[in-house]
PyMOL CGO cylinders between C-alpha atoms (Angstrom):
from pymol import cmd
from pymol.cgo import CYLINDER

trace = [
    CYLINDER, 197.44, 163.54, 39.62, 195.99, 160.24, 39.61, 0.3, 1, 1, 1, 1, 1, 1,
    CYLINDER, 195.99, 160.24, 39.61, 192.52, 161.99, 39.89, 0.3, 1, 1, 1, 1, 1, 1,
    CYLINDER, 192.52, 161.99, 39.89, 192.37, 164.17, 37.01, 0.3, 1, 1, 1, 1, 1, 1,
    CYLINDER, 192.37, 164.17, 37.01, 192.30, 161.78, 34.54, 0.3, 1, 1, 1, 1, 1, 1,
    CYLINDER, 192.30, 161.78, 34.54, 189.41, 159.97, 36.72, 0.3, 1, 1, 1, 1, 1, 1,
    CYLINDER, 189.41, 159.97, 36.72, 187.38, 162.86, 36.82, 0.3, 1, 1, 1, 1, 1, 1,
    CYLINDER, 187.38, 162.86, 36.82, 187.78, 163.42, 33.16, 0.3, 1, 1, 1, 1, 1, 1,
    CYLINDER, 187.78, 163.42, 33.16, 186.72, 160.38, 32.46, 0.3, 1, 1, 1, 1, 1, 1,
    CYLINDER, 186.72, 160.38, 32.46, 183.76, 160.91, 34.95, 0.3, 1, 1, 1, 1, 1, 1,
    CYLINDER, 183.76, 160.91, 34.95, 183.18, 163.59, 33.18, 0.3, 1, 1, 1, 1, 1, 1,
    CYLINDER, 183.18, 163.59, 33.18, 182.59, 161.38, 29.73, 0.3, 1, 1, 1, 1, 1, 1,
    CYLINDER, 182.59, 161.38, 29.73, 180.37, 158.79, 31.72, 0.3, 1, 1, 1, 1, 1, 1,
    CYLINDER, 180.37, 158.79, 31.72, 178.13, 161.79, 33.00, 0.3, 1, 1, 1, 1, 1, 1,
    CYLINDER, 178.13, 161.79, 33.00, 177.89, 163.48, 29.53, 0.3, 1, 1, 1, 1, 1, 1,
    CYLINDER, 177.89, 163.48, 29.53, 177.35, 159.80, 28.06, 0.3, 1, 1, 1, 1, 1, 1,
    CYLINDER, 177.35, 159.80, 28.06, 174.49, 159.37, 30.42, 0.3, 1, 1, 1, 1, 1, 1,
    CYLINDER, 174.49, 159.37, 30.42, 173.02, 162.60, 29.89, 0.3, 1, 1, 1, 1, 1, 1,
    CYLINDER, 173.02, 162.60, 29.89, 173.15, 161.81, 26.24, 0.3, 1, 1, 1, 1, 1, 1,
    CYLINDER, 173.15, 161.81, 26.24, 171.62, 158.37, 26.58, 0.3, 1, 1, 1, 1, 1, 1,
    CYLINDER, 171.62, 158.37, 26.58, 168.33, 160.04, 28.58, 0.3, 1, 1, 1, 1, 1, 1,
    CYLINDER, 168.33, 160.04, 28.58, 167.76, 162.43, 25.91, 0.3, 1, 1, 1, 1, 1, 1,
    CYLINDER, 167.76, 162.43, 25.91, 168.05, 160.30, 23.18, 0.3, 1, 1, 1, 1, 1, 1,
    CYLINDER, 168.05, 160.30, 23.18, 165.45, 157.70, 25.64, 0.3, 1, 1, 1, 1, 1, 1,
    CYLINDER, 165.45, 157.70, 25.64, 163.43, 161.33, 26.32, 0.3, 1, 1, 1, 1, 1, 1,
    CYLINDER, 163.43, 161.33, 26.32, 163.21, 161.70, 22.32, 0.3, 1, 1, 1, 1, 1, 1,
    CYLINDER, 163.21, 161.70, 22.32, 162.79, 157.74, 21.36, 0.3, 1, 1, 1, 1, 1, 1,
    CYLINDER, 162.79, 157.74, 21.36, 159.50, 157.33, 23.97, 0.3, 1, 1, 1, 1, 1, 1,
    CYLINDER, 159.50, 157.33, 23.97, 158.16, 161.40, 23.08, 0.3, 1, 1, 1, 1, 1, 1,
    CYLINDER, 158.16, 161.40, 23.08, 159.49, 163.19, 26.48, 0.3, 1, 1, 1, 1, 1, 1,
    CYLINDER, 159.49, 163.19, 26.48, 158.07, 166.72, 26.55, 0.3, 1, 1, 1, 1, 1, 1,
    CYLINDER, 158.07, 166.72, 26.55, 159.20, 169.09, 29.40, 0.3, 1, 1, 1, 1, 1, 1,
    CYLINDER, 159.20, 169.09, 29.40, 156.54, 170.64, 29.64, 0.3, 1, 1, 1, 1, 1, 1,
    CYLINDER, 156.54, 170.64, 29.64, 154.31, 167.95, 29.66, 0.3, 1, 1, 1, 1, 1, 1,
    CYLINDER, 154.31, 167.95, 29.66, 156.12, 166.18, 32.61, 0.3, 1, 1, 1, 1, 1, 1,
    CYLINDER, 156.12, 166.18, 32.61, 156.15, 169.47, 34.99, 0.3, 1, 1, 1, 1, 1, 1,
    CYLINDER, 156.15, 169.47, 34.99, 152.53, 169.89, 34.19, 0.3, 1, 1, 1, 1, 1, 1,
    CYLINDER, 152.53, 169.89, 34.19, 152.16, 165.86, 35.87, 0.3, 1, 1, 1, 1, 1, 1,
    CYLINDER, 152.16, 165.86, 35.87, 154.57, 166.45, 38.26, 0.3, 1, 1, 1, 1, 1, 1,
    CYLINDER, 154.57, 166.45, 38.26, 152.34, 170.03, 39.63, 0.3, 1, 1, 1, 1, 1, 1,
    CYLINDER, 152.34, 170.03, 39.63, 148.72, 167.44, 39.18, 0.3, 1, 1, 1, 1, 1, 1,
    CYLINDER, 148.72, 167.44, 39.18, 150.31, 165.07, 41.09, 0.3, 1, 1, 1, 1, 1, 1,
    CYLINDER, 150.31, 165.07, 41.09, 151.71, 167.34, 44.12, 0.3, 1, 1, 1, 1, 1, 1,
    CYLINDER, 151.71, 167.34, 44.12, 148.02, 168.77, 43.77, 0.3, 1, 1, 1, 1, 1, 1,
    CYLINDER, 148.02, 168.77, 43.77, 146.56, 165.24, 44.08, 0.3, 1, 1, 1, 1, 1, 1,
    CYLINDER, 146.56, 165.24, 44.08, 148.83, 164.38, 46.42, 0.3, 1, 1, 1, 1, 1, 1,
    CYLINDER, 148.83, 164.38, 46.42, 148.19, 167.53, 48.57, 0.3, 1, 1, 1, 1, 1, 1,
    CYLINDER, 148.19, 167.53, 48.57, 144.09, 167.04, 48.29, 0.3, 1, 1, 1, 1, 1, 1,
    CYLINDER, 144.09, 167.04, 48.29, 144.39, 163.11, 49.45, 0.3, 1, 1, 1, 1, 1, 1,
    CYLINDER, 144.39, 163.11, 49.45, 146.67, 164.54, 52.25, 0.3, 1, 1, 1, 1, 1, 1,
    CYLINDER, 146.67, 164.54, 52.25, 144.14, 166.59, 53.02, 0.3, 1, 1, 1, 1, 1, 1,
    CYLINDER, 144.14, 166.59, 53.02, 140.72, 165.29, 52.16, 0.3, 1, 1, 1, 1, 1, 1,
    CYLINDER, 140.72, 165.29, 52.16, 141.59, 161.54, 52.52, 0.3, 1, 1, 1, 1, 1, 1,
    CYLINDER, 141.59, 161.54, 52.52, 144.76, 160.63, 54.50, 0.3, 1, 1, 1, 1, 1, 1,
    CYLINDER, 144.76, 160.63, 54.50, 144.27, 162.71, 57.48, 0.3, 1, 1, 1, 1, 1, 1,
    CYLINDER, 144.27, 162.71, 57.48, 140.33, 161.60, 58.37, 0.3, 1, 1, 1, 1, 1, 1,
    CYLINDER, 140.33, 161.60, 58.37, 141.30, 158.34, 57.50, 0.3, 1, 1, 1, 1, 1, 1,
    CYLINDER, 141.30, 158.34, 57.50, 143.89, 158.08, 59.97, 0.3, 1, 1, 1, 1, 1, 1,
    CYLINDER, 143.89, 158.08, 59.97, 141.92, 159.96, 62.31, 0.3, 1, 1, 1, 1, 1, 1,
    CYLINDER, 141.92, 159.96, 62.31, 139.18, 157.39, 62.00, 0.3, 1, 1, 1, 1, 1, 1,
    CYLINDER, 139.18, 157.39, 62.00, 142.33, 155.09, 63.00, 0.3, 1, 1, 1, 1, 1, 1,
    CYLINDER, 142.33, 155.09, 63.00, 143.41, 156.51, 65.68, 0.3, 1, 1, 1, 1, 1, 1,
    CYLINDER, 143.41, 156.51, 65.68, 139.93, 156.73, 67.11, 0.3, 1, 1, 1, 1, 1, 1,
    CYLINDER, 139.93, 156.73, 67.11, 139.59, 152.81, 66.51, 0.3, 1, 1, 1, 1, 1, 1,
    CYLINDER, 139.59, 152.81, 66.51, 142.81, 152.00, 68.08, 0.3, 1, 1, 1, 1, 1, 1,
    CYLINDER, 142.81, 152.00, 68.08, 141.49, 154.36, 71.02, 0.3, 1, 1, 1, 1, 1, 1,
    CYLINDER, 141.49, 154.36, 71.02, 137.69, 152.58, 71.15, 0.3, 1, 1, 1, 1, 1, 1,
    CYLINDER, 137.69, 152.58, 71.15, 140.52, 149.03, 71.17, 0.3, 1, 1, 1, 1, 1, 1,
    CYLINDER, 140.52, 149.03, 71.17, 142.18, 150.48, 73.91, 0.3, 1, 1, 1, 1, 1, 1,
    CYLINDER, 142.18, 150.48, 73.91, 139.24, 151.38, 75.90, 0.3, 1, 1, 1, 1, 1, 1,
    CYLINDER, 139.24, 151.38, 75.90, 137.67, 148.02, 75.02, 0.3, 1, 1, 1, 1, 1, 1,
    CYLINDER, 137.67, 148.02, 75.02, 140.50, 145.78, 76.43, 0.3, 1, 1, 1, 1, 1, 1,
    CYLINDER, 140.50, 145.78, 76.43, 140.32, 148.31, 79.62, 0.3, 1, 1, 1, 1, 1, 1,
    CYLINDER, 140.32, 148.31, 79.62, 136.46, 147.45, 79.98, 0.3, 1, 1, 1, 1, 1, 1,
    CYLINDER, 136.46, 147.45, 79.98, 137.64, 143.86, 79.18, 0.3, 1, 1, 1, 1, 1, 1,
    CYLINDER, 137.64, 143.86, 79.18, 139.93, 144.01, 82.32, 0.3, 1, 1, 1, 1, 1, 1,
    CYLINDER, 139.93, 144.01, 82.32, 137.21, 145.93, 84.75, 0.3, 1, 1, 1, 1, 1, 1,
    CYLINDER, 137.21, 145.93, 84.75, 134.49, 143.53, 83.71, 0.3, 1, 1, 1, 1, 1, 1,
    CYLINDER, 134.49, 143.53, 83.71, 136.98, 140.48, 84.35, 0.3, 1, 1, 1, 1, 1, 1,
    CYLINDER, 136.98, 140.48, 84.35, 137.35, 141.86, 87.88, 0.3, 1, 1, 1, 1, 1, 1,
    CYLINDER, 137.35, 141.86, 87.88, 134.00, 142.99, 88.22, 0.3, 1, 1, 1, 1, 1, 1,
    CYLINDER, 134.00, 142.99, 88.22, 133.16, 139.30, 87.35, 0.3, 1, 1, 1, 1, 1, 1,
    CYLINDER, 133.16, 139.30, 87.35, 136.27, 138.02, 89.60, 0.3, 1, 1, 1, 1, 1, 1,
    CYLINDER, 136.27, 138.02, 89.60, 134.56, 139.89, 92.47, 0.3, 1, 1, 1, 1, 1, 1,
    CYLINDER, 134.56, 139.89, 92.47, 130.63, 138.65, 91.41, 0.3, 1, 1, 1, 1, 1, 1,
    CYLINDER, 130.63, 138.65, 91.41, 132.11, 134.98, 91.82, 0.3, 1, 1, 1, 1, 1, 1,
    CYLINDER, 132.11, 134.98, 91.82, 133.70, 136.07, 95.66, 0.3, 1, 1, 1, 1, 1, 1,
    CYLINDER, 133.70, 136.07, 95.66, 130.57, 137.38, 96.63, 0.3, 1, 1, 1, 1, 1, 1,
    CYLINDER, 130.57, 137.38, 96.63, 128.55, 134.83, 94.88, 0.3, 1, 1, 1, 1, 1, 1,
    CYLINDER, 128.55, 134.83, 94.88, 130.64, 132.16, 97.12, 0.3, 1, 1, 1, 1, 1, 1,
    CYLINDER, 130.64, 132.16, 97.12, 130.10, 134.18, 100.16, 0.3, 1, 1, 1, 1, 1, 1,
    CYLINDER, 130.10, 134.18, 100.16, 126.50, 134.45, 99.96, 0.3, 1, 1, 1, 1, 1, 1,
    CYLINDER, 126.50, 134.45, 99.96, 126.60, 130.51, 98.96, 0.3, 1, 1, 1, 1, 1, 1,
    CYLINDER, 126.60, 130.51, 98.96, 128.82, 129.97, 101.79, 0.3, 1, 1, 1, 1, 1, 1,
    CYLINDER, 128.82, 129.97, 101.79, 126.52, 131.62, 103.86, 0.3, 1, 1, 1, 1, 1, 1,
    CYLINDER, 126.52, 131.62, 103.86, 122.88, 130.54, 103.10, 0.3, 1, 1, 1, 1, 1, 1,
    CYLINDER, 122.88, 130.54, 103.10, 124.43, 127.20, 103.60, 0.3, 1, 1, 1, 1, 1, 1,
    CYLINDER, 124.43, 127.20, 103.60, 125.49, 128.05, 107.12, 0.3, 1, 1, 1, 1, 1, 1,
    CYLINDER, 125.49, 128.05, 107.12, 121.84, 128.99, 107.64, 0.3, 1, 1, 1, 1, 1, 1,
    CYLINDER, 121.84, 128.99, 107.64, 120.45, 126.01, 105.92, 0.3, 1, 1, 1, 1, 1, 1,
    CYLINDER, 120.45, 126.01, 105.92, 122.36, 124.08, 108.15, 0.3, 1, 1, 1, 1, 1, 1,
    CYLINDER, 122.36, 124.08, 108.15, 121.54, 126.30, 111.43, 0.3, 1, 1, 1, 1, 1, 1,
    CYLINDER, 121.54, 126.30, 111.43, 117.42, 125.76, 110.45, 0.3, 1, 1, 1, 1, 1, 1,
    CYLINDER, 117.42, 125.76, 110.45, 118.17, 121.73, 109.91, 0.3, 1, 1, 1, 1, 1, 1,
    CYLINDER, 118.17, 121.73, 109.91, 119.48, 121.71, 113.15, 0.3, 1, 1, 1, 1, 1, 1,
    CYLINDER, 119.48, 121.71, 113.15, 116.98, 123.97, 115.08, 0.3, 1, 1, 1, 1, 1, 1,
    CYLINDER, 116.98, 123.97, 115.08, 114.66, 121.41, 113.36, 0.3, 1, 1, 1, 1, 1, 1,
    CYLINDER, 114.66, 121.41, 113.36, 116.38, 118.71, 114.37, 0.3, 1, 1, 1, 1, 1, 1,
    CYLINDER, 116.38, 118.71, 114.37, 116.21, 119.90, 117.70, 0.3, 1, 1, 1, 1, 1, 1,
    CYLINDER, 116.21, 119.90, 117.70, 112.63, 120.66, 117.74, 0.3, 1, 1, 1, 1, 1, 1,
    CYLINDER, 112.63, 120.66, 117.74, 111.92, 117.46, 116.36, 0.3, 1, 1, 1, 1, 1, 1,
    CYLINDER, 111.92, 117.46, 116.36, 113.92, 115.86, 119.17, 0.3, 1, 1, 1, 1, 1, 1,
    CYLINDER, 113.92, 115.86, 119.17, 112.05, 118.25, 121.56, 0.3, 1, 1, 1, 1, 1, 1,
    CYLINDER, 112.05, 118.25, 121.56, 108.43, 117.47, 119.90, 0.3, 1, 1, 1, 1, 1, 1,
    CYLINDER, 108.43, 117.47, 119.90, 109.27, 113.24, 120.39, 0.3, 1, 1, 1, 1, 1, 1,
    CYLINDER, 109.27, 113.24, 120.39, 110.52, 113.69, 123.64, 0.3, 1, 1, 1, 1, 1, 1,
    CYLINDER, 110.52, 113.69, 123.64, 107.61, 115.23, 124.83, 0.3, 1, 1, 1, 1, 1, 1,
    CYLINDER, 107.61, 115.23, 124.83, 105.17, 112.94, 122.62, 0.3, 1, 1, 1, 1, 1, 1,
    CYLINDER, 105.17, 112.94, 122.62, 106.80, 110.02, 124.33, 0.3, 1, 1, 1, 1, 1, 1,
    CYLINDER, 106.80, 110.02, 124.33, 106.32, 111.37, 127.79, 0.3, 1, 1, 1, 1, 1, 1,
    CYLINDER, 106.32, 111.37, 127.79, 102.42, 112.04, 127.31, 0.3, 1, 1, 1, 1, 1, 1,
    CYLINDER, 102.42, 112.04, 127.31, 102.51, 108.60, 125.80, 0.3, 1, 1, 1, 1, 1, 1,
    CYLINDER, 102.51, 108.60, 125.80, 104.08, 107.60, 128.43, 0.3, 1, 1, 1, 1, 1, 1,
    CYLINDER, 104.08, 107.60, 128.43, 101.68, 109.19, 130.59, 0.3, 1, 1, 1, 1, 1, 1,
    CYLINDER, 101.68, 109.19, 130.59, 99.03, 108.23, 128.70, 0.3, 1, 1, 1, 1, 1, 1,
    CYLINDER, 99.03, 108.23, 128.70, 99.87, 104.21, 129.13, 0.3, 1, 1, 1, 1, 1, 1,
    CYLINDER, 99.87, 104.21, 129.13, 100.39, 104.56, 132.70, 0.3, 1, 1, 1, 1, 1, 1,
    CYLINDER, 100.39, 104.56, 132.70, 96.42, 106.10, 133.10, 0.3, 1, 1, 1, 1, 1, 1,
    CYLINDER, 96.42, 106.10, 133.10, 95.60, 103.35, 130.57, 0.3, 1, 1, 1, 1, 1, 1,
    CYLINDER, 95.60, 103.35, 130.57, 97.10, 100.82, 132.91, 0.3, 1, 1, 1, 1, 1, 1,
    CYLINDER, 97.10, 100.82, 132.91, 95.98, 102.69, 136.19, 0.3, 1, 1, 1, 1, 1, 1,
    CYLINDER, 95.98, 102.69, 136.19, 92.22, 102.66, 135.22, 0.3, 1, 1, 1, 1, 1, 1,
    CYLINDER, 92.22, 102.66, 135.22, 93.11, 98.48, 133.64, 0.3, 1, 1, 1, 1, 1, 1,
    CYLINDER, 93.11, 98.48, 133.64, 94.29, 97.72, 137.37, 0.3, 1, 1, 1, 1, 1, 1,
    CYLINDER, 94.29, 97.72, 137.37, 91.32, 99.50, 138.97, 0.3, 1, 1, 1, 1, 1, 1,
    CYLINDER, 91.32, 99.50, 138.97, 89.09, 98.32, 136.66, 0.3, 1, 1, 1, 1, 1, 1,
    CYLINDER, 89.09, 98.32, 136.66, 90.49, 94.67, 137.10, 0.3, 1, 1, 1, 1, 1, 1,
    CYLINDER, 90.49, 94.67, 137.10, 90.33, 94.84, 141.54, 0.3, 1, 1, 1, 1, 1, 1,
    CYLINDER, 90.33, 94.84, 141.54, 86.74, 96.13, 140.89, 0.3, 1, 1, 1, 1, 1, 1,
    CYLINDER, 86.74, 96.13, 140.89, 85.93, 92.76, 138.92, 0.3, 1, 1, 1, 1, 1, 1,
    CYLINDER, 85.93, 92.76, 138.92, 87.65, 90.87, 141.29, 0.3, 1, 1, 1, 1, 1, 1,
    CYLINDER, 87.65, 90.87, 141.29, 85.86, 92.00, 143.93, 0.3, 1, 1, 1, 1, 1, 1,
    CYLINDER, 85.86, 92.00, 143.93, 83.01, 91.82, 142.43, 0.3, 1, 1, 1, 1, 1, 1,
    CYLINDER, 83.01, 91.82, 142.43, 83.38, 88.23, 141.54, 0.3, 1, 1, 1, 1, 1, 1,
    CYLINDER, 83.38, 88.23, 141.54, 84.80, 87.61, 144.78, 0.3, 1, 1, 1, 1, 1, 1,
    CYLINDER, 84.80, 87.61, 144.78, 81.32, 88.75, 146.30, 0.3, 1, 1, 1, 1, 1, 1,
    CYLINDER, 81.32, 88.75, 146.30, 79.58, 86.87, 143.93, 0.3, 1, 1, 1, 1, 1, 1,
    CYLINDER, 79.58, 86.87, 143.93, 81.51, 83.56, 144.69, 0.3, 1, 1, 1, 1, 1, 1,
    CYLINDER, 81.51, 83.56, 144.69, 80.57, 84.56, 148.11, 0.3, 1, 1, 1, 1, 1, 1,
    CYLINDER, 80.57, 84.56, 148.11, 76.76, 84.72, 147.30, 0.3, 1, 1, 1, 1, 1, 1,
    CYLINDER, 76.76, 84.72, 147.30, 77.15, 81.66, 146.01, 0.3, 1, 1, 1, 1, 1, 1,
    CYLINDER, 77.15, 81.66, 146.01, 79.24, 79.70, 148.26, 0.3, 1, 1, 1, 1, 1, 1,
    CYLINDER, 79.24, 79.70, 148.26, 76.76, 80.62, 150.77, 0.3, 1, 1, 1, 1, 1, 1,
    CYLINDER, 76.76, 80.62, 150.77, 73.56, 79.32, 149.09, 0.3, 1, 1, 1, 1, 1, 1,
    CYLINDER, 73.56, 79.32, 149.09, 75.47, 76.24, 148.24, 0.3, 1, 1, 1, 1, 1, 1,
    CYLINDER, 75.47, 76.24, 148.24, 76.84, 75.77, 151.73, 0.3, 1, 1, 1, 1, 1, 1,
    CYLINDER, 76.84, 75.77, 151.73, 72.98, 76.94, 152.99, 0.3, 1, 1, 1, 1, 1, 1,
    CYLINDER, 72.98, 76.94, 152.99, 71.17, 74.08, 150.28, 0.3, 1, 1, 1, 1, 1, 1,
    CYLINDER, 71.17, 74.08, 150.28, 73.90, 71.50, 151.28, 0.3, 1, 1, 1, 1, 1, 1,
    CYLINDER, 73.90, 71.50, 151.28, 73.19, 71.82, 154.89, 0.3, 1, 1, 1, 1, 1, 1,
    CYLINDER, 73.19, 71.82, 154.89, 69.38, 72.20, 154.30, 0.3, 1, 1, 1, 1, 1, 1,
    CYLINDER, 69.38, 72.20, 154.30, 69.76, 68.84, 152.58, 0.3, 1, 1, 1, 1, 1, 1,
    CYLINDER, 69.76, 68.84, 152.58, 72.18, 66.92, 154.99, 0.3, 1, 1, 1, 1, 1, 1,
    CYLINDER, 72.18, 66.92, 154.99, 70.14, 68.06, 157.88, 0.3, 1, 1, 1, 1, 1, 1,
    CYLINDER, 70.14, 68.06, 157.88, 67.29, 67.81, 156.31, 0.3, 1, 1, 1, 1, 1, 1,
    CYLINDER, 67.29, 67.81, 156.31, 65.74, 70.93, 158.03, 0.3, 1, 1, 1, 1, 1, 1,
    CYLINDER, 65.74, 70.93, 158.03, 64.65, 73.93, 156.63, 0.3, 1, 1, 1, 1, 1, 1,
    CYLINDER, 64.65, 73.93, 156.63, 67.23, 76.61, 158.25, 0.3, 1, 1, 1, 1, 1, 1,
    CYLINDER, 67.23, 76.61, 158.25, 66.11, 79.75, 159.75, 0.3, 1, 1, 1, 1, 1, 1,
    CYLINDER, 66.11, 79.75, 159.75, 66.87, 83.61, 158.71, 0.3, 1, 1, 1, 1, 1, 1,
    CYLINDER, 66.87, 83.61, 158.71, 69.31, 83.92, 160.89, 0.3, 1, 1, 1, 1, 1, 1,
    CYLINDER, 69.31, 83.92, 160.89, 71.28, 80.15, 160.32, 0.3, 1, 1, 1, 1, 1, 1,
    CYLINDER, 71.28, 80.15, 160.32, 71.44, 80.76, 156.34, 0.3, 1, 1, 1, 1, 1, 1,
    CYLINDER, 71.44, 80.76, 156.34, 73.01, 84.32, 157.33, 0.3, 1, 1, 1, 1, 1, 1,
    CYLINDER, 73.01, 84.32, 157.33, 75.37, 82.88, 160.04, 0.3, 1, 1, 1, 1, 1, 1,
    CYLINDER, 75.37, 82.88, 160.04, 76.53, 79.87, 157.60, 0.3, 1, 1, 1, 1, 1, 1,
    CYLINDER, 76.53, 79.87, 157.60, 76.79, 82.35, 154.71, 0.3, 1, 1, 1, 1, 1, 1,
    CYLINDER, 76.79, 82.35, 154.71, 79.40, 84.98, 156.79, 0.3, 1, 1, 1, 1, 1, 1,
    CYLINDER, 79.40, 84.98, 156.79, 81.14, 81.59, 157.85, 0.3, 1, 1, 1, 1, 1, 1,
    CYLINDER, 81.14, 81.59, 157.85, 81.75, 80.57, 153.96, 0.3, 1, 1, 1, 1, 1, 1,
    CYLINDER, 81.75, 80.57, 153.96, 82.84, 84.11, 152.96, 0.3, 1, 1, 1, 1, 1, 1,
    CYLINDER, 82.84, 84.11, 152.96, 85.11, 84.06, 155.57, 0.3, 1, 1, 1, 1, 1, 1,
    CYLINDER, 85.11, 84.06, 155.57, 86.52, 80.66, 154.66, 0.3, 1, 1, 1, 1, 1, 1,
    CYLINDER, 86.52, 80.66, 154.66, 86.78, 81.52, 150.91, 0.3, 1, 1, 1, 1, 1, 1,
    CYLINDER, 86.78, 81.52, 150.91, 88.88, 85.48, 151.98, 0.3, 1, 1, 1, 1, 1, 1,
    CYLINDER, 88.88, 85.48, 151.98, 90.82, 83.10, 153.38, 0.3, 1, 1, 1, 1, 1, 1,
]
cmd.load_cgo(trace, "trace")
């Protein structure tokens, strides 16, 4: 019971609105007709925009959200392309500097090899150097020694010529001479 009299009064409040709109409809020129006709233009527009405009717009979307996609998936292969560039970059540094250091010490070596055997022809070298010096030395000092010889004999041969005051023979100057030689080997 209670509701009756709120629906009739709902019933008031709908009327009273449904006056209120017509008498807006009338005050602002509201024509029927005119408002279906906008209404059927604007479900046409809306239709053709659909068609014409929204669709290969969001087409063009999607295929820029897929060309993204694929971008930040190139992104990642190129990072680990780049990831394994910098590996084998560091191997092949890792390795020409193994080599670099094999060839410095073969070099080393060879250098070591080349002095060693420089020094032993040196070496070689000096001791010829001193060999011939020696020999070359004995054979001046024997030649001096025979020329002190020569001439310790003619001195001993004059002084004795003189003291005896004789002229010596061929075979006295040769006798005194062997005697000085002898005494000066001595």
């Amino acid at each position: 019971m209670t509701y009756i009299p709120l629906l009739a009064a709902e019933g008031g409040i709908v009327d009273g609105l449904a006056e209120s709109a017509r008498r807006t409809g009338e005050t602002f020129g509201f024509n029927a007709w005119l408002f279906f006709s906008q209404v059927i233009s604007f479900c046409i527009v809306a239709f053709l925009l659909q068609k014409f405009a929204y669709k290969p717009i969001l087409t063009v979307l999607e295929e820029r959200r897929k060309k993204i996609a694929d971008g930040l998936a190139n992104a990642e292969k190129i990072k680990q392309q780049l990831a394994e560039s910098e590996q084998r970059y560091q191997e092949i540094l890792t390795k020409a500097n193994t080599e670099a250091q094999k060839m410095i010490d073969d070099a080393r070596a060879s250098a070591a090899a080349v002095k060693e055997k420089e020094t032993q022809r040196a070496i070689g070298e000096a001791e010829q150097i001193l060999t011939k010096a020696r020999e070359a030395a004995a054979l001046e000092h024997t030649k001096m020694l025979t020329e002190l010889k020569r001439e310790v004999g003619r001195l001993v041969i004059g002084t004795t010529a003189k003291v005896t005051g004789k002229v010596l023979s061929a075979d006295d100057q040769k006798r005194l001479s062997e005697e000085a030689a002898r005494e000066v080997a001595a």
